[in-house]
C-alpha positions as CSV (number, residue, x, y, z in Angstrom):
1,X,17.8,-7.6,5.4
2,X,17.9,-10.9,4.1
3,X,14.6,-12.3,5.4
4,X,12.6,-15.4,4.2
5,X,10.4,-13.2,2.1
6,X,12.9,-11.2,0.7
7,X,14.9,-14.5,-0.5
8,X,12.1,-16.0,-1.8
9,X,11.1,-13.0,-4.0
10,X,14.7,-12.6,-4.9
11,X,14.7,-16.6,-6.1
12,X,11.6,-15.5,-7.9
13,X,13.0,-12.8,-9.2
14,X,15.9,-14.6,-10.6
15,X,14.0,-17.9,-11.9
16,X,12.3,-15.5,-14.1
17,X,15.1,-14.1,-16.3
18,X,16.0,-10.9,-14.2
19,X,19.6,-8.9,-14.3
20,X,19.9,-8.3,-10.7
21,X,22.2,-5.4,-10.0
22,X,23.3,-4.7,-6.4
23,X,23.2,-1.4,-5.0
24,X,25.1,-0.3,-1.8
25,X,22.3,2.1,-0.6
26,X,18.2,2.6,-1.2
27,X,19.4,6.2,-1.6
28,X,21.5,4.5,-4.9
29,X,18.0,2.7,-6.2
30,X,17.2,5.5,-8.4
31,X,20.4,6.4,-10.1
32,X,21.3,2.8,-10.5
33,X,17.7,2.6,-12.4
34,X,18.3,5.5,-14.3
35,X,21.4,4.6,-15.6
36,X,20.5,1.1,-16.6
37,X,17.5,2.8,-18.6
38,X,20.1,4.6,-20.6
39,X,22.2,1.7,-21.8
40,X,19.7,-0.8,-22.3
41,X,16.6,1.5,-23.6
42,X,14.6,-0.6,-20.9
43,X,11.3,1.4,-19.6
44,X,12.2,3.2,-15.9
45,X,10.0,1.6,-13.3
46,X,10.6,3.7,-10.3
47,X,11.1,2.2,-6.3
48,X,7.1,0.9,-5.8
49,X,6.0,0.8,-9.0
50,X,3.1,3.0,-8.0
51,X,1.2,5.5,-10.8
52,X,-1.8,6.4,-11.3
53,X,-2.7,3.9,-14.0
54,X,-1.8,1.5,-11.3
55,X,-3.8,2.7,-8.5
56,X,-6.9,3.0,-10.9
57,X,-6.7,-0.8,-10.3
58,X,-7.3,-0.4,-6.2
59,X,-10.0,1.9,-7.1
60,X,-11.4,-1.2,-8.9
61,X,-11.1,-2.9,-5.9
62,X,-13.3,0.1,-4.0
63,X,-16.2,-0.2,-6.8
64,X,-16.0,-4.5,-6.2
65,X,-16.1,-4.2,-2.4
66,X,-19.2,-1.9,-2.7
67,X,-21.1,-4.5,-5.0
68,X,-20.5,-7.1,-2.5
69,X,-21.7,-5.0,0.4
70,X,-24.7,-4.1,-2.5
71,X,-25.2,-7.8,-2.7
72,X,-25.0,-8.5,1.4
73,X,-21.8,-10.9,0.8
74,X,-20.2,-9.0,3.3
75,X,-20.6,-5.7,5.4
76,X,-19.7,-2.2,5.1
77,X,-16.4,-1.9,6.6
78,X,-16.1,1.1,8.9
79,X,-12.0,0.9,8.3
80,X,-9.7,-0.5,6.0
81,X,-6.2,-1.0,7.2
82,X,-3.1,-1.0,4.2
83,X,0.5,-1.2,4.1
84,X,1.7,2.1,2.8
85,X,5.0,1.6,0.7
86,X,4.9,3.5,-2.2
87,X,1.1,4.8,-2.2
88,X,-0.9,3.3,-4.7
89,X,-3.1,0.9,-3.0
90,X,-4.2,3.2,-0.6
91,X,-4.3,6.6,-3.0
92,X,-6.6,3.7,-5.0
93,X,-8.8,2.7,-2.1
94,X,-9.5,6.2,-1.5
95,X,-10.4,7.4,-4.3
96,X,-12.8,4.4,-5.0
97,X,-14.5,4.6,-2.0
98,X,-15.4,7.9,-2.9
99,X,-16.5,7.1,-6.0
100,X,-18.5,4.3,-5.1
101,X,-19.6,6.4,-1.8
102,X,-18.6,3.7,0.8
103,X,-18.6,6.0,4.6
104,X,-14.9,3.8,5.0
105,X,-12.1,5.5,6.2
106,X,-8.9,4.1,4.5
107,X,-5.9,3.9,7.0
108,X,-2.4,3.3,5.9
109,X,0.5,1.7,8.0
110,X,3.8,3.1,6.5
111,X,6.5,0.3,5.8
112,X,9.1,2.8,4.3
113,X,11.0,5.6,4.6
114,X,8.8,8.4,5.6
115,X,10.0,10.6,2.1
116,X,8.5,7.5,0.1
117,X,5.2,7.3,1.9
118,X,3.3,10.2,3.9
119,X,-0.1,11.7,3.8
120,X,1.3,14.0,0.8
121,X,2.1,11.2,-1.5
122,X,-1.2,9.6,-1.0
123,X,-3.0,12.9,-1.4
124,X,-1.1,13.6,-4.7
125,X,-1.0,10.1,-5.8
126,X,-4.8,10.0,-5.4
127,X,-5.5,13.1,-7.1
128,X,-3.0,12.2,-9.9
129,X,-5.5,9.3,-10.3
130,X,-8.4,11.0,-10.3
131,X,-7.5,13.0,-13.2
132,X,-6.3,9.8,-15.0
133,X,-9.9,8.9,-14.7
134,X,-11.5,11.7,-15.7
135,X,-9.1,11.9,-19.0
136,X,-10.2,8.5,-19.5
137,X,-14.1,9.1,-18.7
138,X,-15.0,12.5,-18.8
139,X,-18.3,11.5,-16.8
140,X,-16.5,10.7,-13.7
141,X,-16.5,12.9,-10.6
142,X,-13.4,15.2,-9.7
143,X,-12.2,13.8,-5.9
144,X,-9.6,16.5,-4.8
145,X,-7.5,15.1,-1.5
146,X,-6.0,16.9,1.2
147,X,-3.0,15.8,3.2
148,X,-5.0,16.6,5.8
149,X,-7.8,14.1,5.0
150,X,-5.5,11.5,4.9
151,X,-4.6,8.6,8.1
152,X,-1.2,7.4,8.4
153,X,0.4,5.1,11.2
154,X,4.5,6.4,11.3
155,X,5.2,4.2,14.1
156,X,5.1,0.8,12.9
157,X,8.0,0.5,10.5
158,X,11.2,-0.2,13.3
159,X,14.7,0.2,12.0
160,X,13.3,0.8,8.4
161,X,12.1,-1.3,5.6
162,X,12.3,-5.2,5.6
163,X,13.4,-5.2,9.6
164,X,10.8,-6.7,11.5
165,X,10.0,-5.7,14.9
166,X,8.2,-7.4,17.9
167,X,4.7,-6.0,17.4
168,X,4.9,-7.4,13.8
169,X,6.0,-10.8,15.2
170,X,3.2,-10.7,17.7
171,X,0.7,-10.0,14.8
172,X,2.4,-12.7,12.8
173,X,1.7,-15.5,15.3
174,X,-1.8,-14.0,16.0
175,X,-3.2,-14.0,12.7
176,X,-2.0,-17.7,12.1
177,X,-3.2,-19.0,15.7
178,X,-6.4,-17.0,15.4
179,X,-7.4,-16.8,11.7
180,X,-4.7,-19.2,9.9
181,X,-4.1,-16.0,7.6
182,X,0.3,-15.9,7.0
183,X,1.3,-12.5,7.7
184,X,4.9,-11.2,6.2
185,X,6.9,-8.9,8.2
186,X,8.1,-6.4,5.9
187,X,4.3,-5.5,5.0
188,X,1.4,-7.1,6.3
189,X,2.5,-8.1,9.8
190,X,3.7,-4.3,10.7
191,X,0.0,-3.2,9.0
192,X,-1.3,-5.5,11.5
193,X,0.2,-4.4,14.3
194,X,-1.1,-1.1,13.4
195,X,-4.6,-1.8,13.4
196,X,-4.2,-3.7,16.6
197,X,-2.8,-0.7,18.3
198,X,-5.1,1.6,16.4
199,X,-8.0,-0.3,17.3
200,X,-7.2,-0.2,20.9
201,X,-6.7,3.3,20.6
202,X,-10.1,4.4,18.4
203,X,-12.4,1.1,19.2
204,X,-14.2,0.8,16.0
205,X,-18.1,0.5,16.3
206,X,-18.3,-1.7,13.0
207,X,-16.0,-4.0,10.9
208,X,-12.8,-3.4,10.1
């Protein structure tokens, strides 16, 4: 749907040099990709974006968060609430809490379709990284996941990807009257309607 934060990344998008190819589908994303690939010799960059190379980057983020808890800038977070698109940020945050040994449990809000974004994907994704790292840094701890181990909110995404829905819209205004943070509603505003509703449901006993 043409939203104001799809049309501003798609005038982004364009200012920057981009072909911009229609598709009639998200179901025709991926053939579209793979045939542009093949004519132009361009590198495939699937739906996301997410690997593992790039989620070593949220695990990053896990080892920072745990100096600055280290350093008393800010506390231990009993829960960290994502938007789960394509995986990566949260397969990275899990695995870096683990290797920095934060007690956080990582929760993920799915945005899209439920075959782009479940506990599997994470778990693999995660794992996927985990080797990546170890390849890299033989030192480094194997971290196996389990679908099973892994907390994902299905509820939050409405019609599908990029519609917004009224608990997104009541987060939106929220987070601006309460905290002047500016929420979008194909990601952050449906994550925070999550962990409004998840909150209510499991009252945290420390930050989140």
């Amino acid at each position: 749907p043409k939203t104001p934060h799809v049309l501003e990344n798609l005038l982004c998008t364009h200012g920057s040099g981009t072909i911009i190819t229609p598709v009639s589908s998200q179901a025709a994303v991926s053939p579209a990709l793979t045939l542009a690939t093949l004519r132009r010799r361009a590198m495939l960059v699937l739906p996301g974006g997410s690997s593992p190379l790039g989620a070593l980057s949220f695990a990053g983020a896990a080892l920072e968060l745990a100096e600055q808890i280290e350093r008393k800038e800010c506390p231990a977070p009993e829960r960290i609430y994502v938007a789960l698109g394509s995986s990566g940020t949260m397969a990275g945050l899990l695995l870096g809490a683990k290797l920095a040994g934060l007690d956080t449990e990582v929760v993920g809000v799915r945005v899209t379709p439920r075959i782009m974004a479940n506990e599997l994907t994470v778990a693999k994704l995660a794992g996927g990284t985990s080797t990546l790292l170890r390849k890299r840094a033989p030192e480094a701890p194997t971290h196996r996941f389990s679908p099973k181990q892994i907390k994902v909110i299905h509820d939050q995404i409405g019609r599908g990807y990029g519609e917004s829905t009224d608990a997104a819209e009541r987060g939106l205004e929220l987070a601006r009257e309460c905290a002047g943070i500016h929420l979008d509603t194909t990601y952050t505003a449906k994550t925070f309607a999550g962990l409004i509703e998840d909150t209510v449901k499991r009252p945290p006993k420390g930050p989140v």
